[in-house]
VMD Tcl script that builds the backbone (N, CA, C; Angstrom):
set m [mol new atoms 291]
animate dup $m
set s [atomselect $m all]
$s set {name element resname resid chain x y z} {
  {N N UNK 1 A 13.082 22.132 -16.690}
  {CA C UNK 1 A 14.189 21.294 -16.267}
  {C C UNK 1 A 13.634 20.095 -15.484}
  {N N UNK 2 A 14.052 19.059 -15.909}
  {CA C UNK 2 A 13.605 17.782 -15.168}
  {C C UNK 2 A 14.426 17.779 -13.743}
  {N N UNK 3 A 13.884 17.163 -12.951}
  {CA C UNK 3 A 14.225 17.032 -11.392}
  {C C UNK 3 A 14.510 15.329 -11.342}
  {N N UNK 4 A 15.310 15.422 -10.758}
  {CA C UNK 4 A 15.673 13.744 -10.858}
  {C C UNK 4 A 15.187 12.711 -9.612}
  {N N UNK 5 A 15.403 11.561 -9.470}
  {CA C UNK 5 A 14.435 11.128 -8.556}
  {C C UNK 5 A 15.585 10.572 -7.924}
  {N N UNK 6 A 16.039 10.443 -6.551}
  {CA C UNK 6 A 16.926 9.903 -6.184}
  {C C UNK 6 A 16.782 9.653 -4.845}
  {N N UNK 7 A 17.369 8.417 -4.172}
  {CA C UNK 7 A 17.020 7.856 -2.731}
  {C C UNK 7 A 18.671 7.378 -2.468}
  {N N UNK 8 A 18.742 7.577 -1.067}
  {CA C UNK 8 A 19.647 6.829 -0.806}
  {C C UNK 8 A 19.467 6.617 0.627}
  {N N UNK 9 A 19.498 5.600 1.054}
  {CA C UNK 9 A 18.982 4.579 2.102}
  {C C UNK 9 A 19.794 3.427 2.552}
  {N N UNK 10 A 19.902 3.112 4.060}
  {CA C UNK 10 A 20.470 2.293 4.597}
  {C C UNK 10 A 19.332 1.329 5.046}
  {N N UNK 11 A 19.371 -0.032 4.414}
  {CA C UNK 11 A 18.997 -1.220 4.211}
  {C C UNK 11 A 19.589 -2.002 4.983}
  {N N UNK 12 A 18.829 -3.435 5.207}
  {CA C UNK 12 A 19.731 -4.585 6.149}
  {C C UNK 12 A 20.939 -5.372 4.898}
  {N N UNK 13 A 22.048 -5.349 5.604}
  {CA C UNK 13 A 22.976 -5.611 4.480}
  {C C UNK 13 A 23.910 -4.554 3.645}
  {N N UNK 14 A 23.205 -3.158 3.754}
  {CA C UNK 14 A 24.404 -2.151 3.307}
  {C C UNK 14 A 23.329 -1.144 2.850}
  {N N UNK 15 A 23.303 -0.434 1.769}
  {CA C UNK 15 A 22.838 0.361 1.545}
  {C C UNK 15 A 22.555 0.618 0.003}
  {N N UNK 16 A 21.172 1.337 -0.599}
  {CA C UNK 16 A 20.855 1.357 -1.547}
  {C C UNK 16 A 21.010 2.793 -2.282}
  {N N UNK 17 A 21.218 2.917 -3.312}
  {CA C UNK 17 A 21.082 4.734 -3.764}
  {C C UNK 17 A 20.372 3.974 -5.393}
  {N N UNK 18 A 19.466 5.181 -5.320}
  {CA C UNK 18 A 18.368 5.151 -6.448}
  {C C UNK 18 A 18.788 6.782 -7.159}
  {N N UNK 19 A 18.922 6.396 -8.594}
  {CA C UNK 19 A 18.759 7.946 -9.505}
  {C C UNK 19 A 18.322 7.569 -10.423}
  {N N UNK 20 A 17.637 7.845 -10.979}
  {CA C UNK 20 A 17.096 7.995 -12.033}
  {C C UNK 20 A 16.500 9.809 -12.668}
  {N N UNK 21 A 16.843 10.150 -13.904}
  {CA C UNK 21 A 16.244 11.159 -14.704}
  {C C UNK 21 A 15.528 11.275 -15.362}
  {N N UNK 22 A 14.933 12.004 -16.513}
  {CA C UNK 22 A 14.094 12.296 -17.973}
  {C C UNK 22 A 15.126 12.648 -18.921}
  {N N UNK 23 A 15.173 11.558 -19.881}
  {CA C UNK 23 A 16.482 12.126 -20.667}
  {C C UNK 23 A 16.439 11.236 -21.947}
  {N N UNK 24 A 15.890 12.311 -22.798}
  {CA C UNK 24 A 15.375 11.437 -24.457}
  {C C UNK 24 A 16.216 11.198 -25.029}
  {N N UNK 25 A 17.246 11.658 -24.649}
  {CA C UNK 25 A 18.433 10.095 -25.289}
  {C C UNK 25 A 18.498 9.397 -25.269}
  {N N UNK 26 A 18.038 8.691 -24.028}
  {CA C UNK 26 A 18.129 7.233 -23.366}
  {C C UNK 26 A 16.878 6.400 -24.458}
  {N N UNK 27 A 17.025 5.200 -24.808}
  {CA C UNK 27 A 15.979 4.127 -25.648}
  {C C UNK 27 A 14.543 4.565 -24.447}
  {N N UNK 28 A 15.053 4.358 -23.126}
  {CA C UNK 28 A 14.005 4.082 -22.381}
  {C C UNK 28 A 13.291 5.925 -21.872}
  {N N UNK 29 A 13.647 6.888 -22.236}
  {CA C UNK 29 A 13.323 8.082 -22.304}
  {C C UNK 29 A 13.866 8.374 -20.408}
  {N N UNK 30 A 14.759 7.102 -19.875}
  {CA C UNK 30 A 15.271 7.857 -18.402}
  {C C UNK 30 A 16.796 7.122 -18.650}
  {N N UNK 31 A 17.426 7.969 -17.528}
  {CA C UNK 31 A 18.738 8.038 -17.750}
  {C C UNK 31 A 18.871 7.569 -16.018}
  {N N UNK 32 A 19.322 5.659 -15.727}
  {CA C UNK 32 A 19.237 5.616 -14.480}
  {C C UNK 32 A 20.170 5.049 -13.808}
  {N N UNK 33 A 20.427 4.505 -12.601}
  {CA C UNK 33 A 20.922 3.598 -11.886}
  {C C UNK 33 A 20.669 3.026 -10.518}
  {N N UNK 34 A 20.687 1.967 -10.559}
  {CA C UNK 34 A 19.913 1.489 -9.150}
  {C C UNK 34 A 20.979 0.466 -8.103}
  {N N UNK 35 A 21.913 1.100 -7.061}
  {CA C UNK 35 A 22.685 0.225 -6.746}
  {C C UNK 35 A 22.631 -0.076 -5.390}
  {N N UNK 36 A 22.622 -1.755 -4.872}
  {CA C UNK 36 A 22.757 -2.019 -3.641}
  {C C UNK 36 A 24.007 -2.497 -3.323}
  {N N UNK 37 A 24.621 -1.938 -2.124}
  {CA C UNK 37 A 25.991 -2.142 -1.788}
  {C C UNK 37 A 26.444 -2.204 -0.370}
  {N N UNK 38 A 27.586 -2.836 0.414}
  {CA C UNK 38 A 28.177 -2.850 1.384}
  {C C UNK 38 A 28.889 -1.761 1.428}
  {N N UNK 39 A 29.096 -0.260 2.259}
  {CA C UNK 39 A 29.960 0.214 2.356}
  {C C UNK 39 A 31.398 -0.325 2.319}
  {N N UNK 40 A 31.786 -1.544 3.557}
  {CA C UNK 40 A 33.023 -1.841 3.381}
  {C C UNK 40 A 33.072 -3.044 1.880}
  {N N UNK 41 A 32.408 -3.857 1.451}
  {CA C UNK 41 A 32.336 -4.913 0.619}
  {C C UNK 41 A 32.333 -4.636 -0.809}
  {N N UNK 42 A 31.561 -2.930 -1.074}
  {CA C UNK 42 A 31.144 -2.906 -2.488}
  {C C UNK 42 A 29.729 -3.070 -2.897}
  {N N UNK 43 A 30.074 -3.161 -3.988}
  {CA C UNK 43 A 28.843 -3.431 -4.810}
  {C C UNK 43 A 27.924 -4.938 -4.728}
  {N N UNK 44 A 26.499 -4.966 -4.201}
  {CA C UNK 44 A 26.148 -6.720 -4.431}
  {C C UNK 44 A 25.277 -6.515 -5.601}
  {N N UNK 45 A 24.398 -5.502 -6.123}
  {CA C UNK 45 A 23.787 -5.534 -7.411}
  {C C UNK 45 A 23.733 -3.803 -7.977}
  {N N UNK 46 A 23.761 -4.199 -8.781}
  {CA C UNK 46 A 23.161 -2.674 -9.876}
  {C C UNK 46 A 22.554 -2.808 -11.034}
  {N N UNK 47 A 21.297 -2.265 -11.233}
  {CA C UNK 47 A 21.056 -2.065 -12.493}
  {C C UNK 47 A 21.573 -0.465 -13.148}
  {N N UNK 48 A 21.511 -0.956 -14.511}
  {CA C UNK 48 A 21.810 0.625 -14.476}
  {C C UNK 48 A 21.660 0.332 -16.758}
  {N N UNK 49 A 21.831 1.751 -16.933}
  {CA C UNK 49 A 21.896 1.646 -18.684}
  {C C UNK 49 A 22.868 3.027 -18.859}
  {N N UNK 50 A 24.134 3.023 -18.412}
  {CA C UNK 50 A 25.008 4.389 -18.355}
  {C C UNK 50 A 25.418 4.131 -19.786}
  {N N UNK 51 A 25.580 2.556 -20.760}
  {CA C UNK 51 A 26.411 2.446 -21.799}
  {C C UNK 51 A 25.838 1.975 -22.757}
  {N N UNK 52 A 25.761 1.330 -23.669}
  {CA C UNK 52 A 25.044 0.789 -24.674}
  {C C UNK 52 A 26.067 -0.369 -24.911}
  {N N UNK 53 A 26.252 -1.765 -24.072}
  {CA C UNK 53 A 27.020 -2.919 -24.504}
  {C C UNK 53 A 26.826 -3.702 -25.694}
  {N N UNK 54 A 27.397 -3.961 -26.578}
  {CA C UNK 54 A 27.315 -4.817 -27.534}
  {C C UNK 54 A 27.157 -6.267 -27.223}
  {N N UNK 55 A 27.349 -6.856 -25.754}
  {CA C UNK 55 A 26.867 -8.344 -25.679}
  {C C UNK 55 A 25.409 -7.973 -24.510}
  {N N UNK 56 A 25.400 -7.043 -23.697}
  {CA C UNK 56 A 24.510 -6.776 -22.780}
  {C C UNK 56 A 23.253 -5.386 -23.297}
  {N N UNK 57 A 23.036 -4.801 -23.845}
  {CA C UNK 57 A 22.389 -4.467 -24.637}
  {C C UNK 57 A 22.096 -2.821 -23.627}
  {N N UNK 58 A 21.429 -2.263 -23.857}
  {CA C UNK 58 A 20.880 -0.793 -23.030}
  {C C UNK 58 A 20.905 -1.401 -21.829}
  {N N UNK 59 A 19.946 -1.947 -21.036}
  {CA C UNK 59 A 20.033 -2.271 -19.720}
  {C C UNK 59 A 20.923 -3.338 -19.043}
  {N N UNK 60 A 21.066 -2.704 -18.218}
  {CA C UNK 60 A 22.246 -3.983 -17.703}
  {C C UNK 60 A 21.756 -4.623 -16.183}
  {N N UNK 61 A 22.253 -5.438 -15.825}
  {CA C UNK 61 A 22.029 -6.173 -14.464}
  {C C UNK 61 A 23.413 -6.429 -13.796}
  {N N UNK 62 A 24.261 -6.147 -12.992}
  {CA C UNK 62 A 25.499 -6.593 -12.665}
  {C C UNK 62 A 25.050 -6.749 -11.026}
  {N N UNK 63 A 25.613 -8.155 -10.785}
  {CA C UNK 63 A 25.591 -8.742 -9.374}
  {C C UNK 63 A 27.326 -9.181 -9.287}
  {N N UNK 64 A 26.990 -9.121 -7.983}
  {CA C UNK 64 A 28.374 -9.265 -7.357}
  {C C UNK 64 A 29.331 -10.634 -7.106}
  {N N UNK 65 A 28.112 -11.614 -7.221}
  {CA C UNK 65 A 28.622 -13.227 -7.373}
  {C C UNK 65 A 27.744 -13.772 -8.566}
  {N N UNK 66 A 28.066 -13.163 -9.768}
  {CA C UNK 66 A 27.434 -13.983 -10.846}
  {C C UNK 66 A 27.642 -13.098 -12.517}
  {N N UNK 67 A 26.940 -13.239 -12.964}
  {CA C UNK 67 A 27.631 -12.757 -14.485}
  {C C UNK 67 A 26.641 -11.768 -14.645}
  {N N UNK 68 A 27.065 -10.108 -15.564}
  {CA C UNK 68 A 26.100 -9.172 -15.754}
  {C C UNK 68 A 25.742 -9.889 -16.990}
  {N N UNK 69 A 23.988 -9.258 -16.838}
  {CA C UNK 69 A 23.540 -9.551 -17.880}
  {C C UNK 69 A 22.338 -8.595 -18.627}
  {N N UNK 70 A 21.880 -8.807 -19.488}
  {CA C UNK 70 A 20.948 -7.809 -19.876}
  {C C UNK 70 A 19.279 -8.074 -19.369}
  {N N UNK 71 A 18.712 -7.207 -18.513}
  {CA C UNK 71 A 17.653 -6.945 -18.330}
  {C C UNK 71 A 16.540 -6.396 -18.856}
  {N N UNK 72 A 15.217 -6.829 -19.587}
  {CA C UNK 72 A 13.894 -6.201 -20.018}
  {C C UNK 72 A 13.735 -4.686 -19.070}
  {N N UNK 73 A 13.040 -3.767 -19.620}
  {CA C UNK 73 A 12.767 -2.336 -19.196}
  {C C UNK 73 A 11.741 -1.901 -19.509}
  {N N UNK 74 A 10.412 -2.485 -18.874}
  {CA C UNK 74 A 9.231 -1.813 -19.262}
  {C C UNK 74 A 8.437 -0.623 -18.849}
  {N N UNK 75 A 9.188 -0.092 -17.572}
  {CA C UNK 75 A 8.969 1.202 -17.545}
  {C C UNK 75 A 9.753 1.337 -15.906}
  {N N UNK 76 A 9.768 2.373 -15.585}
  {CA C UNK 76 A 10.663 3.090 -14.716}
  {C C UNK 76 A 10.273 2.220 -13.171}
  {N N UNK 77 A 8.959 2.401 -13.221}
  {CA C UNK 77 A 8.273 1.844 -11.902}
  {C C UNK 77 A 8.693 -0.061 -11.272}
  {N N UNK 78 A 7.970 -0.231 -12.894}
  {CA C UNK 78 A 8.388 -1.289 -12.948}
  {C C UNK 78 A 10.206 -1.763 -12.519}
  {N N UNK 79 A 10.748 -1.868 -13.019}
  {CA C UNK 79 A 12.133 -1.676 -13.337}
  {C C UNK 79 A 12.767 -1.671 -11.966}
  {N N UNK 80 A 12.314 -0.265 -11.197}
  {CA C UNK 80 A 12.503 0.223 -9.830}
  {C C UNK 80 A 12.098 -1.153 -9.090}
  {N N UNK 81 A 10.747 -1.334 -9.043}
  {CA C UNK 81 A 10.276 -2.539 -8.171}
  {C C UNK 81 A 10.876 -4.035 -8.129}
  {N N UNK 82 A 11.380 -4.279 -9.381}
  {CA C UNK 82 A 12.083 -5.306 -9.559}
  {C C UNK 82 A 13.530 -5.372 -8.928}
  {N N UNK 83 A 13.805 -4.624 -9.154}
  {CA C UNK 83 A 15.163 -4.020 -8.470}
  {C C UNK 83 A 14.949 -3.651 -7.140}
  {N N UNK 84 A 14.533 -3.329 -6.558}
  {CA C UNK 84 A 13.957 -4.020 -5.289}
  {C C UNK 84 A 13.286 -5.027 -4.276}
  {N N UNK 85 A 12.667 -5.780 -4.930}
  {CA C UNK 85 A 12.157 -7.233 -5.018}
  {C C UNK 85 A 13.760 -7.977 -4.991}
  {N N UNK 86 A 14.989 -7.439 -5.961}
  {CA C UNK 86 A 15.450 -8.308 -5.557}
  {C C UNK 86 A 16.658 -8.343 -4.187}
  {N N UNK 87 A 16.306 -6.578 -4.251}
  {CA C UNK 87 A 17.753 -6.404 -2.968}
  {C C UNK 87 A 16.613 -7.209 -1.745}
  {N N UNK 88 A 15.289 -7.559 -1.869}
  {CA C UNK 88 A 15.212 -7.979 -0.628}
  {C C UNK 88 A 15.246 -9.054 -0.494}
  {N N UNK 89 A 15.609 -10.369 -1.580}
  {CA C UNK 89 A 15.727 -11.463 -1.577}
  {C C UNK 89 A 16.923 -11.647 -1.400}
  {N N UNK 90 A 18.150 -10.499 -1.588}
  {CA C UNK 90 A 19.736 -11.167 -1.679}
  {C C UNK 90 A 19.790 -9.789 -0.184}
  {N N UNK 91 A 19.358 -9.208 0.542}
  {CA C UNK 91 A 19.395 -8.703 1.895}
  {C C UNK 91 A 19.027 -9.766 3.252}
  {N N UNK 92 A 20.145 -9.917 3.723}
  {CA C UNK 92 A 20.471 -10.696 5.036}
  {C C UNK 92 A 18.826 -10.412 5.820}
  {N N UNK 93 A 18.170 -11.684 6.458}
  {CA C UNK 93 A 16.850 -12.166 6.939}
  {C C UNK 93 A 17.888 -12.322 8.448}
  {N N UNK 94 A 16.684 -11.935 9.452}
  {CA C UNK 94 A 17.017 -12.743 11.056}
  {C C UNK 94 A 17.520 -13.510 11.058}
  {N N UNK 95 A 17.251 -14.504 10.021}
  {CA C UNK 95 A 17.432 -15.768 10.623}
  {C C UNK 95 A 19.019 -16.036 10.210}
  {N N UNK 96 A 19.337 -15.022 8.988}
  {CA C UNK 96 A 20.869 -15.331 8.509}
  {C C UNK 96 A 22.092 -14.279 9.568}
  {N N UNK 97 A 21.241 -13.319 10.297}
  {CA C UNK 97 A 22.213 -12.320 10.554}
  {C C UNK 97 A 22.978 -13.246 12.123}
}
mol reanalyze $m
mol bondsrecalc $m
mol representation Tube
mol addrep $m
């Protein structure tokens, strides 16, 4: 039985939850989602591939002030890091709080 990998963490700006699985259904052989959010505000990004979109393709990108779109998936790590790279570019700095 696969064990799933999952985080959930309070970040500057709200909070992140990480899951990801092993699941050979999926194109990408994981079954994931990666979301940063405001408790009171919602959602500000997620990646995730829960659906298979016909204009957004297996992976998806949805931000909170801008249009979802489809994201490259070259492997889990990767993917993860990027998706973090960017909650820390759209996560409130000293100088903004």
């Amino acid at each position: 039985m696969a064990h799933p990998l999952e985080l959930n963490r309070a970040v500057p700006g709200g909070r992140i939850e990480v899951f990801a699985i092993r699941d050979e259904s999926y194109a990408s052989g994981w079954f994931y989602r990666f979301q940063y959010y405001h408790p009171d505000d919602g959602e500000i990004l997620r990646y995730d591939n829960a659906h298979n979109d016909d204009t957004l393709g297996t992976h998806h990108r949805h931000i909170r002030f801008g249009d979802d779109t489809e994201i490259e998936f070259h492997s889990l790590v990767v993917h993860l890091t990027r998706f973090l790279n960017e909650v820390g570019e759209l996560a409130p700095s000293e100088d903004t709080q």
